[in-house]
C-alpha positions in Angstrom: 134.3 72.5 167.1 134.0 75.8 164.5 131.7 78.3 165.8 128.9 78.5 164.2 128.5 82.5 163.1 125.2 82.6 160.5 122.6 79.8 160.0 119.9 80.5 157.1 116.7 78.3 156.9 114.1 77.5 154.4 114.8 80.7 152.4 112.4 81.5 149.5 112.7 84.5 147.2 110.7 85.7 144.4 109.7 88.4 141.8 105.9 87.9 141.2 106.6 84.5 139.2 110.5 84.2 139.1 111.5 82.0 141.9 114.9 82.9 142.7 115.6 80.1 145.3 113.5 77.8 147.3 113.5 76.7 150.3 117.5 76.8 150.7 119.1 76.1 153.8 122.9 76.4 154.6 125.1 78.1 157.2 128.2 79.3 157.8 130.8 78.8 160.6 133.8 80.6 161.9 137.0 79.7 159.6 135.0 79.0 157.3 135.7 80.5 153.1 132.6 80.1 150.9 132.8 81.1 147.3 129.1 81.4 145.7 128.3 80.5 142.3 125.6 80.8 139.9 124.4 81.9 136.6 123.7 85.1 136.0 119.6 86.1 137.2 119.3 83.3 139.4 119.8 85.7 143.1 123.4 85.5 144.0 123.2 89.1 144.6 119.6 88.9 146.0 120.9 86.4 148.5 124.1 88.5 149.6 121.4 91.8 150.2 119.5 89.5 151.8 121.9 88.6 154.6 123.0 91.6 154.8 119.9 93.0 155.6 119.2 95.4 152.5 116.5 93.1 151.2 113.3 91.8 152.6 112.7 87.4 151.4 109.5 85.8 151.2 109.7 83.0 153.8 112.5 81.5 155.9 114.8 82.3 158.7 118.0 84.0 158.9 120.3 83.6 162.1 123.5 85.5 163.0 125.2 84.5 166.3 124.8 87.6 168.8 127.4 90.5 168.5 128.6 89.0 165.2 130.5 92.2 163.2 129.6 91.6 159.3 131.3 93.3 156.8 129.3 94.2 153.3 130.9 95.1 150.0 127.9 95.9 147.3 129.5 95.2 143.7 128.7 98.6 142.8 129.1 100.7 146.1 127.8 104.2 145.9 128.5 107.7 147.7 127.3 111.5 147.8 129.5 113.2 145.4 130.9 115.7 148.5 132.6 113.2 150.5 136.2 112.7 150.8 137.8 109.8 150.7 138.8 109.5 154.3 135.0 110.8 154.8 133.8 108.4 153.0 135.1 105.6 155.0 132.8 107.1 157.7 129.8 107.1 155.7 128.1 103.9 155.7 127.6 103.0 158.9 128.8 100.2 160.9 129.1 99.1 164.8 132.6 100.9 164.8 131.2 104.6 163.5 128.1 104.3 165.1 130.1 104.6 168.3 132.3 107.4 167.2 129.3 109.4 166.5 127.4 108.3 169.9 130.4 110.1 171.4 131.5 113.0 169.6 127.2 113.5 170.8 127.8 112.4 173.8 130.5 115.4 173.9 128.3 118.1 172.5 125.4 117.4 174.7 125.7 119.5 177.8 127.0 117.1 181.2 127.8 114.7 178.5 125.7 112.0 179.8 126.8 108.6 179.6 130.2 109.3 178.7 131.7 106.5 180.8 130.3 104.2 179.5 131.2 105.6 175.8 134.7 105.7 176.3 134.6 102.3 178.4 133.1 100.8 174.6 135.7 103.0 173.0 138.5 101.3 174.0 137.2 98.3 174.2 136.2 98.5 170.1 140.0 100.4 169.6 137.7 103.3 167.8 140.5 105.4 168.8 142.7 103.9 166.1 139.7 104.1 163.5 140.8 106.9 161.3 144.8 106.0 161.9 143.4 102.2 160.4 141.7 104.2 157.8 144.6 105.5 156.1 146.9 102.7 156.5 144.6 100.6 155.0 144.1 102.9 152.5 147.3 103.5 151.5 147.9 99.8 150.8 145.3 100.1 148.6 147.2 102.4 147.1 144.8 105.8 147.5 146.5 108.1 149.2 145.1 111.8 148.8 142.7 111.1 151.8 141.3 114.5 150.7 140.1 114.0 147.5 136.2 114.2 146.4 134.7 110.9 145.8 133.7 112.2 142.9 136.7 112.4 141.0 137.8 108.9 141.7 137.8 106.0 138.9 135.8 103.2 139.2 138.5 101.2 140.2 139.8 103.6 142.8 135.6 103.4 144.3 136.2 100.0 145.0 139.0 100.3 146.7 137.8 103.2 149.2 134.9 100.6 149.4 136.7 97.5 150.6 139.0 99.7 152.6 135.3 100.6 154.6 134.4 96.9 155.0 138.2 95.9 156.1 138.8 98.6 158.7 136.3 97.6 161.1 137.8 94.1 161.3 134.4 92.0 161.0 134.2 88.7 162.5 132.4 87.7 158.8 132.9 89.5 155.5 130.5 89.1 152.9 131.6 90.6 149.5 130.0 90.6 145.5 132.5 90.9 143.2 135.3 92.7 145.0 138.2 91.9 142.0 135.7 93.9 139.9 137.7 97.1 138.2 140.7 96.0 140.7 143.6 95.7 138.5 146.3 92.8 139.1 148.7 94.1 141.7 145.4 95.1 143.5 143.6 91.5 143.0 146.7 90.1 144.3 147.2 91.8 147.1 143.7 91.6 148.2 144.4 88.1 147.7 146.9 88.0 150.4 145.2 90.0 152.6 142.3 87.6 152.7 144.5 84.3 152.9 146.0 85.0 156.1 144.0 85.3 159.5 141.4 83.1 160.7 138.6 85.2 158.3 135.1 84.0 158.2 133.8 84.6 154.6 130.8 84.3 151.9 131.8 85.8 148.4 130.4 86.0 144.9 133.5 86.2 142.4 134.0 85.7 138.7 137.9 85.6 139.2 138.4 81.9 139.0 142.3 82.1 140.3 141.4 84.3 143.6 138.4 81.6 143.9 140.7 79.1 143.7 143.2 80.4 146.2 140.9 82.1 148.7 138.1 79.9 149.2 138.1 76.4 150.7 134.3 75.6 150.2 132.0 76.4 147.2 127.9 77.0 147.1 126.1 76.5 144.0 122.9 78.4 143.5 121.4 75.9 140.9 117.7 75.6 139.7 116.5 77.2 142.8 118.1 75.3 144.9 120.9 74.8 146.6 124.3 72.4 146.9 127.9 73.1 149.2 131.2 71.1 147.9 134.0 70.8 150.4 136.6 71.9 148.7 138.3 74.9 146.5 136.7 76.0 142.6 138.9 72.9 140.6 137.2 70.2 143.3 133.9 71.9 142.7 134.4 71.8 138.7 135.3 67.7 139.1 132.6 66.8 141.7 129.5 69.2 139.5 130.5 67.5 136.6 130.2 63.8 138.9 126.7 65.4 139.9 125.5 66.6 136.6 126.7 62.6 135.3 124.4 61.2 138.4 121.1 63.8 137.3 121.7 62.9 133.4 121.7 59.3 134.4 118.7 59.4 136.8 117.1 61.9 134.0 117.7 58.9 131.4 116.1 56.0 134.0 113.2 57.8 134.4 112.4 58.6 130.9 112.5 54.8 129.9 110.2 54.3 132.4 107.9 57.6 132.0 107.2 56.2 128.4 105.8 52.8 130.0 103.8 54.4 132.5 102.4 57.3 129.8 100.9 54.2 127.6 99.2 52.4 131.0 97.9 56.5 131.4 96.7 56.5 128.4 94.4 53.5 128.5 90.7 54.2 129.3 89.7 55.1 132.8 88.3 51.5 132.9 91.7 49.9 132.1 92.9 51.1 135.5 90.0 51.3 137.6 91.1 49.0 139.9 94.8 50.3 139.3 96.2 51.3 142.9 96.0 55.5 143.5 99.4 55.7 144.4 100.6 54.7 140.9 98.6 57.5 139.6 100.7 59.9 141.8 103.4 58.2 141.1 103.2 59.1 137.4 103.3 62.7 138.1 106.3 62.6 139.7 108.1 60.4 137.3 107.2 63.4 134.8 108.4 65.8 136.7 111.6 64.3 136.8 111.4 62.7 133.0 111.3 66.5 132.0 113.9 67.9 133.6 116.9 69.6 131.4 120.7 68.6 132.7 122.6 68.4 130.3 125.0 71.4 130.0 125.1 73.6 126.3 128.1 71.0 124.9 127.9 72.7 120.9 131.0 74.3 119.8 130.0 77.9 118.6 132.5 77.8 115.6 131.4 81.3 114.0 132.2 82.3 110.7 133.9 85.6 110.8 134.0 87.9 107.9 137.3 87.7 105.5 140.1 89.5 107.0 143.0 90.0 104.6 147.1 90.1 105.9 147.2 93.6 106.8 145.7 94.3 110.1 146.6 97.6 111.9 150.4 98.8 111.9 151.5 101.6 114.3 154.5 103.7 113.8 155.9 106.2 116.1 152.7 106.6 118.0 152.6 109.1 120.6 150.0 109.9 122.9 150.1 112.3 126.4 147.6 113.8 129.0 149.2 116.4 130.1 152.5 115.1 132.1 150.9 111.7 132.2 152.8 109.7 128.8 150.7 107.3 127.1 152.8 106.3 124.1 156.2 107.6 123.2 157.6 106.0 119.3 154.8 102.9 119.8 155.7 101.3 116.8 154.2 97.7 116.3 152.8 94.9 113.5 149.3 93.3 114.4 149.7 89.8 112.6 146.6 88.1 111.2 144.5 86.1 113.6 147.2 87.1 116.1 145.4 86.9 120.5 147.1 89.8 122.7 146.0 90.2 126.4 146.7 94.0 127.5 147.7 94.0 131.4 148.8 96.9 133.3 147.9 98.9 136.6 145.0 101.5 136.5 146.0 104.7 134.8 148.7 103.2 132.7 146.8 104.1 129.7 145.5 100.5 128.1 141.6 101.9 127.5 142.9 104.7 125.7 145.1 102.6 123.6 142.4 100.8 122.2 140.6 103.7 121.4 143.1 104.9 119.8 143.0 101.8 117.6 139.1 102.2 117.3 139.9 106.0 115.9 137.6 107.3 119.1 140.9 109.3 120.5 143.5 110.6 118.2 147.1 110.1 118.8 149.5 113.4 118.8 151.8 111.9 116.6 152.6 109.3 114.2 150.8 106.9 111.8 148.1 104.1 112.8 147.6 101.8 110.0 144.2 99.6 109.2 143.4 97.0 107.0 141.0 97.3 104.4 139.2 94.3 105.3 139.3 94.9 109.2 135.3 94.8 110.9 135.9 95.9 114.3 133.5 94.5 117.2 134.3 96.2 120.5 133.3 95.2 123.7 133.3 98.3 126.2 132.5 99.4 129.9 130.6 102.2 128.8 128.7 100.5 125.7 125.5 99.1 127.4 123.2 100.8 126.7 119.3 99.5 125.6 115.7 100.2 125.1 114.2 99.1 128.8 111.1 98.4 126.8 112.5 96.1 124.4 111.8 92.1 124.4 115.8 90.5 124.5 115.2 88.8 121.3 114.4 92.1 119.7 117.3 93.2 121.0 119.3 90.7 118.6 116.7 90.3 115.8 117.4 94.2 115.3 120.9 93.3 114.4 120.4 89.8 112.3 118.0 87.3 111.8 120.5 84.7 111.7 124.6 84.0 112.1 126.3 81.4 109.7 128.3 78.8 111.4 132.2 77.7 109.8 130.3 74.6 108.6 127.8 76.0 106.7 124.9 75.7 109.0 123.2 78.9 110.6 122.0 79.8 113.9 119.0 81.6 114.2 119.3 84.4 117.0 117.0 82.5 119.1 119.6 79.7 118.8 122.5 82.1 119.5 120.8 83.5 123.1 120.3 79.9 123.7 124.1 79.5 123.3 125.1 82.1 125.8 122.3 80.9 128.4 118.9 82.4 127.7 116.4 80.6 127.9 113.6 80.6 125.4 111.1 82.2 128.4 114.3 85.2 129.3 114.5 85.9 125.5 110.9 87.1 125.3 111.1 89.3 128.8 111.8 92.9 128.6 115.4 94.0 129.3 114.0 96.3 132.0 113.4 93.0 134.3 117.1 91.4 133.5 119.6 91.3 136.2 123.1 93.5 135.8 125.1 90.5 134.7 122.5 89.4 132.0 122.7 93.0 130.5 126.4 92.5 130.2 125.5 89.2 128.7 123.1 90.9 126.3 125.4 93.3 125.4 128.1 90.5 124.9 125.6 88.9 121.9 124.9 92.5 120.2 128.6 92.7 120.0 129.3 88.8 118.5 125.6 88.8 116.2 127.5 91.3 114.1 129.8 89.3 113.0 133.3 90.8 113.3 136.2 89.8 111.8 138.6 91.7 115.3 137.1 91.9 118.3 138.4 94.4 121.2 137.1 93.3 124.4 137.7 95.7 127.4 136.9 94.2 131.2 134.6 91.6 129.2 134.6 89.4 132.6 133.1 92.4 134.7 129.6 91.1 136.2 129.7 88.3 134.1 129.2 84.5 135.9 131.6 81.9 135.3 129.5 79.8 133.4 129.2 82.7 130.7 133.3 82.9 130.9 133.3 79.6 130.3 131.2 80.1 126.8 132.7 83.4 125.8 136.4 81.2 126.3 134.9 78.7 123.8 133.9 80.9 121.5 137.7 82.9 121.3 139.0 79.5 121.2 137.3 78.7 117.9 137.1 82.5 116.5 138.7 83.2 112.9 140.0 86.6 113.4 141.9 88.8 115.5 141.5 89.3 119.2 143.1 91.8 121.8 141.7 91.7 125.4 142.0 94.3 128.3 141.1 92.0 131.4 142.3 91.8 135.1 140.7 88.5 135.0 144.0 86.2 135.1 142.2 82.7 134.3 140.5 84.1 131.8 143.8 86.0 129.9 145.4 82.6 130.4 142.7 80.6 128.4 142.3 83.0 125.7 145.9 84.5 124.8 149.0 83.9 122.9 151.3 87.0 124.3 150.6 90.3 126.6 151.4 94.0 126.2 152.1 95.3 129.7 151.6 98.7 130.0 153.9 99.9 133.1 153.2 103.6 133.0 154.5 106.7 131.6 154.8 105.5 127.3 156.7 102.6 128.9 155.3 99.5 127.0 156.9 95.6 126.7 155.5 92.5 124.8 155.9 89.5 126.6 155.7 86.0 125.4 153.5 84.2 127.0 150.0 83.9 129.0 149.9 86.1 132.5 150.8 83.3 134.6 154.1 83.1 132.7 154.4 86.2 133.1 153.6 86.8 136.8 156.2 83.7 137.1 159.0 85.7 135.4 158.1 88.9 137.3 158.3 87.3 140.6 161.6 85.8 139.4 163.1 88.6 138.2 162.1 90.5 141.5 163.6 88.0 143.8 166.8 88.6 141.4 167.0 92.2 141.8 166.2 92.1 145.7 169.4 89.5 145.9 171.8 91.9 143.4 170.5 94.6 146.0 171.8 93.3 148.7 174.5 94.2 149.8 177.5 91.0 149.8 178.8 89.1 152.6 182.9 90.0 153.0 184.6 86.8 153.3 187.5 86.9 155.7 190.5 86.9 154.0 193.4 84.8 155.7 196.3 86.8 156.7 199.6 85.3 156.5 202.5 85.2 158.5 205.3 87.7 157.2 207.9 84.6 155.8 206.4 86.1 152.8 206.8 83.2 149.8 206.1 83.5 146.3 203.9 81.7 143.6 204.6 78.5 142.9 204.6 78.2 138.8 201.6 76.1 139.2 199.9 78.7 140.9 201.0 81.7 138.8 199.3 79.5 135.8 196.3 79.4 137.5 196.0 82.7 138.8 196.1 83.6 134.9 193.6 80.8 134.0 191.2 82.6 137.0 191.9 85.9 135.2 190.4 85.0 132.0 187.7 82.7 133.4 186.4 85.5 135.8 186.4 88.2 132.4 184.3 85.6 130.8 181.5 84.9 133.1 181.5 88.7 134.1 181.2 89.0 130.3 178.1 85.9 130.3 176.6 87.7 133.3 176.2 91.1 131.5 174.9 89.5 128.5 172.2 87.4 130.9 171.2 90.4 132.6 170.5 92.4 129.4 168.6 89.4 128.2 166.4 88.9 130.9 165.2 92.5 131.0 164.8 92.9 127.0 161.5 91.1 126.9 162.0 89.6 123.9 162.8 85.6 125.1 160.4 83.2 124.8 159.1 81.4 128.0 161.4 78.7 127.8 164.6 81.1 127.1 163.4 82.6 130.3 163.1 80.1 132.3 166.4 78.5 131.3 168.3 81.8 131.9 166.7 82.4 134.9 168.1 79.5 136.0 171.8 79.8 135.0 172.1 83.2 136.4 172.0 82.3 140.2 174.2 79.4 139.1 176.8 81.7 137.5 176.7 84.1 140.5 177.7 81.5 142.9 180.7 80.2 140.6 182.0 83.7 140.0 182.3 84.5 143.5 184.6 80.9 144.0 186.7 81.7 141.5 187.1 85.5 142.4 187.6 84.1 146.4 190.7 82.0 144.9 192.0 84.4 142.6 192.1 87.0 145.7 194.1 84.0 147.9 196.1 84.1 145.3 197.2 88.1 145.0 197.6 88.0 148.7 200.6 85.6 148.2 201.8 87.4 145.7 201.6 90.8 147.2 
């Protein structure tokens, strides 16, 4: 039987007359991986802080088995500028650096009182290994100047020096908000790994549909402040919410055939039901309740009409860009076609922000020509554009920008109809932005960049703090959009649903297109590493067999093959080169790829038979 490690209770939470949740009730055992979902504003992070003890709720109870070590990562962690980074891991506390200080006090207090006991707990909690664990974690999350101010670090590299905090101590339960947030790929994937192996405990609020998928084995739904658990990973969930939402719809539809019934026997004079029995009276009102609930999911295609954009989009020749020693682009020369979808993937640091503001005109390049169409209207999604009047209402916000946006069809939307689109409700769209949650800000944001109408939009982290739900709407909308896209995102489900081809960025001016989506990709990278570890490798020597000294010679038979061997082996040497070259060009299409990838092993192993026979055969004639 799992051990049970957290049990929560009847939990309500509210801002004066936003209920967040009501009355929820779950728990959480040891093995056990929980993904949390919800909309954006409805309290998944409330409900993380909550358990974690950083915020106070209204009602309930909230159980932790005793000595349970929990493990917190905020989605935006913060710390005093004049840390380090190995100080840093020290900062927040935990039960682990609580005890280091209790002794290095213990040693400064005169007799040291107590100081059994301390380094009894020491060992017992391995504190001794706490800054060695430090590092090494660290360093496979790839920061390794442990003496660097916190200040200087990316947001990125925060997050790491974050998590690194929360994984060092080894908690029995980790509870995490968003930790793929501003981690690039290799980063998301190794985190990935980490967090599949072991017997981990886990709750975890994640946009990144592919580590949900892979990491988790249970999904919560925070839904209309309340609160529902599917046994199984994010593409279960997805089948058996959509069976739910069916059964609601359908119980939605019952009661409205009968709501209309009992409304006209409501209706009657008082004396037409006098003798009417009280409970059908109560009855009613809960039929309403019911009759007037809203199920169904936003099914409308949002099929925008984008501004004209003419053939020529943006051409680049013989861009260069540098930093100092860091290389950005060296001779980037490239085309944009017309309605043409690129993901940009690439580690942190490899330059990808600055290329697109390059394209934007915010940086200058140091050499050569960028290009732009005429009829190019640029709508750019950034990190650091979110910026708004607290005071505002949200549907100011849009009205500011347009009254209305003009569907493909002909028909238009007015921006109340738009918000409505990407999930705000008619009561959100007349509160002050001051009172909306991080990820409805981003989603805010999101509709000031689209009301305008742009015929090329440049989206940079769009998935950051946004729910899945919004993913899912912001996908449908780049499905359907007439004009040009290019996407910087670590969010792999996401670049797969939305792009034709990638530009990875692999550091230093070094830049390839590939063909395909990033799991096509990440396939042919973990192909062509498995390749290059086996061309590494250094080859088995067959044992030759030695022959007695009655020395013979070739039979004719033999000589003709030996010559047929000869020009055989120069051919597939010849086919292997060629293959090799191929496969590194980045210019095959997925299938060319996969097909090659394929022959090579095959020609490997038929080179080495025929250069085994041709050497038995030089051994008899030598």
């Amino acid at each position: 039987m799992a051990v049970p490690y957290l049990q929560v209770e009847e939990l309500t939470k509210s801002f004066g007359d936003l209920v967040l949740f009501e009355k929820i009730s779950f728990g959480l055992a040891q093995g056990q991986r929980v993904g949390l979902i919800a909309k954006n504003g409805t309290g998944k992070t409330t409900l993380l802080n909550i358990l974690a003890g950083k915020e106070g709720y209204d009602e309930g109870r909230i159980t932790f088995r005793r000595d349970l070590r929990v493990g917190y990562l905020e989605q935006s962690p913060g710390y005093p500028e004049g840390l380090t980074v190995l100080e840093a891991c020290f900062y927040h506390g935990n039960a682990t650096v609580d005890l280091i200080r209790e002794y290095e006090k213990c040693l400064e207090t005169p007799g040291n009182p107590g100081l059994d006991d301390l380094l009894e707990r020491m060992e017992h909690e391995k504190a001794w290994d706490y800054e060695r664990k430090a590092k090494q974690i660290l360093s496979q999350l790839k920061i390794r100047n442990f003496d660097q101010p916190i200040g200087q670090l990316s947001g990125g590299q925060l997050k790491r020096v974050a998590l690194a905090n929360v994984l060092i101590t080894e908690p029995d339960l980790l509870i995490l908000d968003e930790p793929t947030n501003h981690l690039d790929l290799d980063m998301t994937e190794w985190l990935e790994g980490y967090l599949g192996k072991g017997n981990l405990s886990l709750l975890m609020v994640t946009h990144d549909r592919y580590f949900l998928d892979r990491v988790c084995s249970e999904i919560m739904e925070l839904d209309r402040e309340g609160v529902y658990a599917y046994k199984g990973n994010y593409s279960y969930y997805l089948q058996k919410r959509q069976e739910r939402m069916d059964a609601a719809n359908a119980e939605i539809a019952r009661a409205n055939n009968l709501y209309r019934t009992e409304l006209e026997w409501m209706r009657r004079m008082p004396q037409a039901r006098g003798h009417k029995a009280r409970y059908r009276e109560e009855a009613f009102y809960e039929l309403e309740k019911v009759a007037k609930r809203r199920m169904n999911e936003q099914q409308v295609r949002l099929d925008v009409k984008s501004s004209y954009i003419g053939s020529k989009i943006f051409e680049a020749d013989r861009l260069c860009k540098r930093f100092g020693d860091l290389t950005i682009l060296e001779d980037f020369s490239y085309i944009f076609s017309r309605y043409e979808k690129m993901g940009i993937v690439g580690n942190n640091g490899t330059g990808k922000s600055t290329f697109i503001k390059l394209l934007l005109g915010i940086e200058k390049p140091d050499g050569g020509i960028l290009d732009i169409g005429e009829t190019v209207r640029f709508g750019y999604y950034s990190q650091e554009g979110l910026q708004f009047d607290e005071q505002m209402k949200v549907i100011d916000v849009i009205t500011d920008i347009a009254e209305v946006i003009e569907l493909s069809d002909g028909r238009r939307l007015t921006a109340s109809q738009f918000l409505q689109h990407f999930l705000f409700t008619p009561e959100t769209q007349h509160s002050y932005v001051y009172k909306l949650s991080g990820g409805e800000r981003r989603r805010l944001y999101l509709c000031t960049v689209l009301m305008r109408n742009p015929n090329f939009l440049v989206l940079d982290e769009p998935t950051n703090d946004l729910d899945i739900v919004t993913l899912q709407v912001l996908e449908e909308y780049l499905h359907s959009f007439k004009g040009c896209v290019i996407v910087v995102s670590h969010d792999r489900y996401f670049m797969d649903k939305v792009v034709d081809h990638l530009l990875v960025f692999r550091g230093q001016g070094d830049i390839r297109d590939f063909p395909g989506n990033y799991s096509d990709y990440r396939d042919w990278k973990q192909a062509k590493e498995e390749h290059d570890k086996a061309e590494a490798k250094p080859k088995e020597v067959k044992p030759v067999r030695v022959r007695p000294n009655d020395k013979r010679r070739l039979t004719f038979k033999e000589r003709k093959e030996m010559e047929q061997l000869e020009t055989e082996i120069a051919a597939l040497e010849e086919e292997k080169k060629a293959l090799e070259t191929a496969l590194c060009s980045g210019n095959l299409s997925v299938a060319a790829l996969t097909e090659k990838s394929k022959r090579l092993p095959a020609l490997q192993e038929e080179l080495d038979e025929k250069t085994f026979r041709w050497l038995e055969l030089s051994e008899i004639e030598g």
